[in-house]
N, C-alpha and C positions, 0 to 999 in steps of 0.2 A: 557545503563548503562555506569557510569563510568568504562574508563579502562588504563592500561598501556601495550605497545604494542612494540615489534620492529618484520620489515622486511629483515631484513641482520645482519647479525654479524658484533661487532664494537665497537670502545667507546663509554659507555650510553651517553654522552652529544650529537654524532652524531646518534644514531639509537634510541633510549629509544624517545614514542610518548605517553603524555597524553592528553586522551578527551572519546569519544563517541563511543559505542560499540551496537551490536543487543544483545539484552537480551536473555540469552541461558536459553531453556526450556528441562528439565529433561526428557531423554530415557525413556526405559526398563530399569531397576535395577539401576534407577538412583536416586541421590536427586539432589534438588539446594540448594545454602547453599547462605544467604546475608552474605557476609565477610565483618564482623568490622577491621580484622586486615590479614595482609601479611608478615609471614618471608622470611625474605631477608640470602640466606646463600654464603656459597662461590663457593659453587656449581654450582648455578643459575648465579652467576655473570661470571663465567667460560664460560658456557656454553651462556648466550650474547655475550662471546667475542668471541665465537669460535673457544675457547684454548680446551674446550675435547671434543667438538661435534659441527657440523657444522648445520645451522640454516636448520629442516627439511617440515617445512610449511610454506604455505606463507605470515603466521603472527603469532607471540607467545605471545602470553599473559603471562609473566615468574611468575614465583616461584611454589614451590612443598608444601610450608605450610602457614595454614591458620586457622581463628577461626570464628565461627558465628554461626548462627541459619537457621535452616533448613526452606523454605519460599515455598516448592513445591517439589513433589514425582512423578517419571515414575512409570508407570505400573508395578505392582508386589510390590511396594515397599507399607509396611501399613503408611496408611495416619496420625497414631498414630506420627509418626516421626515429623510433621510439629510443628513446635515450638519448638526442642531441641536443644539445643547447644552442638555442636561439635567442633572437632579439625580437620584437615584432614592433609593426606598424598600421595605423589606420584601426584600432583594434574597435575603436568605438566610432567610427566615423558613419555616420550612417546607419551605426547597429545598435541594437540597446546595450550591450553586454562589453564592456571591456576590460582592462585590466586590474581594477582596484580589487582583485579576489584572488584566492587561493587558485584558479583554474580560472583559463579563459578555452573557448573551441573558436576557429577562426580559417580563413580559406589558408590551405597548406602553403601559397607564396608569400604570406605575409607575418611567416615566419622563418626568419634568413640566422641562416647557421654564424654562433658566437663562437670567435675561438677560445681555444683551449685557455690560452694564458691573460684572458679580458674577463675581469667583475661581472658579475649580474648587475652592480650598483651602476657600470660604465653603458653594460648593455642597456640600459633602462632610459638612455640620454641618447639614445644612437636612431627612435625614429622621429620623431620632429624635429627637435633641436640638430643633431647633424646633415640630416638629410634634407632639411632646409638650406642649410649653408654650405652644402656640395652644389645644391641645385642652384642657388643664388651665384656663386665662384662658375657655374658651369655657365651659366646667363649672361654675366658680366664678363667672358670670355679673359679672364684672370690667366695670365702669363707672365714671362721672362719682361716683354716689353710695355708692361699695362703697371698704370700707378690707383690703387682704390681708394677711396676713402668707407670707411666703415662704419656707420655710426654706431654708438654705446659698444663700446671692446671690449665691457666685462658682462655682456650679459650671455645670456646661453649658446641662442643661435652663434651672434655676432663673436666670441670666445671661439669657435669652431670657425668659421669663416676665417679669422684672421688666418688658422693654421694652415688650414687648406688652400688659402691663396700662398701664402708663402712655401709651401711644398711646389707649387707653381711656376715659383720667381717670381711674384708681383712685389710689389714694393706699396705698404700696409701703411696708411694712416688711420689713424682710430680717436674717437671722441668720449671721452668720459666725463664723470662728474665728482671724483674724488682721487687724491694720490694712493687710497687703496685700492680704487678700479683700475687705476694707473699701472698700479705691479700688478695686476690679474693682466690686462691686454699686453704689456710688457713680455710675459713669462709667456704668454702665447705667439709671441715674433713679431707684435707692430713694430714696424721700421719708428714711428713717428707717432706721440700719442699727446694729444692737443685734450684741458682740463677745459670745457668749453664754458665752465661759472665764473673760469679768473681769463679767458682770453679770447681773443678774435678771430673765430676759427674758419671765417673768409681769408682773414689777413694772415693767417697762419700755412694757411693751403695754399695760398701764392705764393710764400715766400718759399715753402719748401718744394714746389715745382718749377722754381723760378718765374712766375708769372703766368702758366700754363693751364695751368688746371689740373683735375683729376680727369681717367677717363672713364671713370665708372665714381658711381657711390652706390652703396649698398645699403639701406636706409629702415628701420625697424619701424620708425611712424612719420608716415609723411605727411601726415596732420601737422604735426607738431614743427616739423624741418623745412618742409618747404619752400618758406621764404629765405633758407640758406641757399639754396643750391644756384642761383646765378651767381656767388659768391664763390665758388669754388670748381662750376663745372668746365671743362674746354670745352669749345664748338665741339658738333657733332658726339659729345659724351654719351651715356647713358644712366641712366636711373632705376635700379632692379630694389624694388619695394616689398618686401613681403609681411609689412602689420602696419597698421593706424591706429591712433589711439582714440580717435572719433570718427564717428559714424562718415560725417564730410567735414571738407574742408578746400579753399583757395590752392591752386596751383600758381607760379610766374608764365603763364601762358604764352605771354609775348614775345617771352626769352625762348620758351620752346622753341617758337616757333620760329623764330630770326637766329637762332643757332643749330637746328635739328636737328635738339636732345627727342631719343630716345625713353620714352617711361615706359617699363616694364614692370605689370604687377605678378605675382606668382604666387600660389596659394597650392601651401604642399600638400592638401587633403585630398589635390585633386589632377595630380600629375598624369601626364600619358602616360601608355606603358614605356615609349622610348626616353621618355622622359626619367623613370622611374626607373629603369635600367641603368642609363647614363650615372645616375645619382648611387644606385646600388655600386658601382664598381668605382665611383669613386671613392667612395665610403669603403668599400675593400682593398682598395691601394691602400688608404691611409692605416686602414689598422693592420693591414702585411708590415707595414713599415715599421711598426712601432713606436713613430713619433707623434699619435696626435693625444693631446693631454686633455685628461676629461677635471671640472672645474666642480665637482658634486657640493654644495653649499652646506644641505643638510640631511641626514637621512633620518628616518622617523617609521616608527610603526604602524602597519595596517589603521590600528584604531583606533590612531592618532592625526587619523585623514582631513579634519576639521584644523588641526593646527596647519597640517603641511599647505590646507587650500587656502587658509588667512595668512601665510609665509609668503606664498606665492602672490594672494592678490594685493597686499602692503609692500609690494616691493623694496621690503627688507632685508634678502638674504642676495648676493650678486652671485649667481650661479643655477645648476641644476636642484631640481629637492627629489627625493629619491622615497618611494613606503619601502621597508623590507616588510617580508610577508613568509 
């Protein structure tokens, strides 16, 4: 099969290898899945460079999400399965082998049935990036009577978050860094979307809760943010975290604690199984619905995997990047 491969941590142009792979045959409680399409996140790109984990086998197949059709089942799993289109998740987390190929094999639940009328390019953005921001909106217990603040509204997760809260009733503030991230968080239902280069997005958060606060924020690096948040939180808020952009960094400690905010971190590689249920049926509401809009930036070929991982680590595309395969 085709595949995309590195042996050492490194810039993709010197480690990233496309070509020829043994075609991997489905366990016990496994399927194989032909992958049409490979998300690419930032995660994955991370973890080639061996900025949050060091390379632990002695070849990786990268990415954790993926879309295609089931072509072959391990023992225990019903044969019924062969032919449905799925999405998967966790595909490399832990494993050496995930999605950058022609064929991935993987435990049979972590491939969850794609409907009929949804992309491979959509399904391919449906396990990190969504199922992040189901789990984040389910954390920050996002409803009719809750006001969020979101930080970055056009990037993948946070793009998904916004919609998912607002299928809710929450009422959506979002922070960007240009009037073109402005119409991506926009066209996703922010109530309210603050350009945080031209404005005061303490001062912008009180005025549009009239002096209150928010009672959640939702926060992608809280390295970076932190010293916002007694600008914008109510007493007793919360703080649902799920990326940093540095290893450490300062918290407002004291405000924590004389207001008793809430930090919650969440790290979707490693959800419980109720956790992870919760999140699957959220993520099934929303595409019953047919309202949640997927933001794919750029799609790109198998063995073009060098450009799609320097797209994603230059954070120059605002959106999902997609391999077709």
């Amino acid at each position: 099969m085709r595949a995309v491969w590195y042996e050492r941590n490194g810039p993709a142009r010197e480690v990233l290898t496309v070509g020829e792979m043994p075609t991997p045959e489905p366990g016990p409680g496994e399927v194989r899945v032909r992958l049409a399409t490979s998300g690419v996140n930032p995660s994955d790109v991370k973890a080639r460079e061996g900025r949050t984990r060091k390379i632990a086998f002695p070849r990786v197949i990268p990415h954790s999400d993926g879309a295609g059709v089931i072509d072959a089942v391990g023992a225990g799993v019903p044969a019924a399965r062969i032919g449905e289109r799925v999405w998967t998740w966790n595909a490399q987390w832990k494993r050496a082998f995930g999605t950058a190929a022609e064929l991935v094999a993987l435990p049979s639940a972590m491939a969850v049935p794609l409907p009929d009328d949804m992309s491979f390019e959509a399904g391919a953005c449906l396990g990190i990036p969504v199922m992040t921001a189901a789990h984040v909106i389910a954390t920050a217990q996002a409803d009719v009577a809750s006001t969020l603040l979101i930080s970055g509204g056009a990037g993948a997760v946070s793009h998904y978050a916004i919609q998912l809260a607002k299928m809710r009733g929450a009422v959506v503030i979002t922070t960007v860094s240009s009037p073109e991230k402005a119409a991506l968080a926009r066209a996703a239902g922010a109530d309210h979307v603050i350009d945080y280069r031209g404005e005061d997005v303490g001062a912008r958060v009180k005025e549009l809760t009239e002096g209150a606060g928010v009672d959640a924020v939702i926060e992608l690096d809280i390295a970076a943010n932190a010293a916002l948040l007694p600008g914008v939180l109510r007493p007793r808020g919360k703080v649902v975290v799920y990326g940093t952009g540095a290893m450490d960094g300062g918290v407002p400690l004291y405000f924590f604690l004389a207001n008793q905010i809430t930090l919650q971190f969440v790290f979707v590689y490693e959800l419980t199984a109720q956790e992870r249920a919760t999140a699957l049926a959220i993520i099934a509401e929303a595409l019953a619905s047919g309202r949640l809009v997927h933001n794919i930036a750029a799609t790109m070929p198998l063995a073009a995997a060098v450009d799609a991982h320097e797209a994603v680590e230059s954070g120059r595309v605002a959106g999902n990047v997609v391999l077709t395969i």
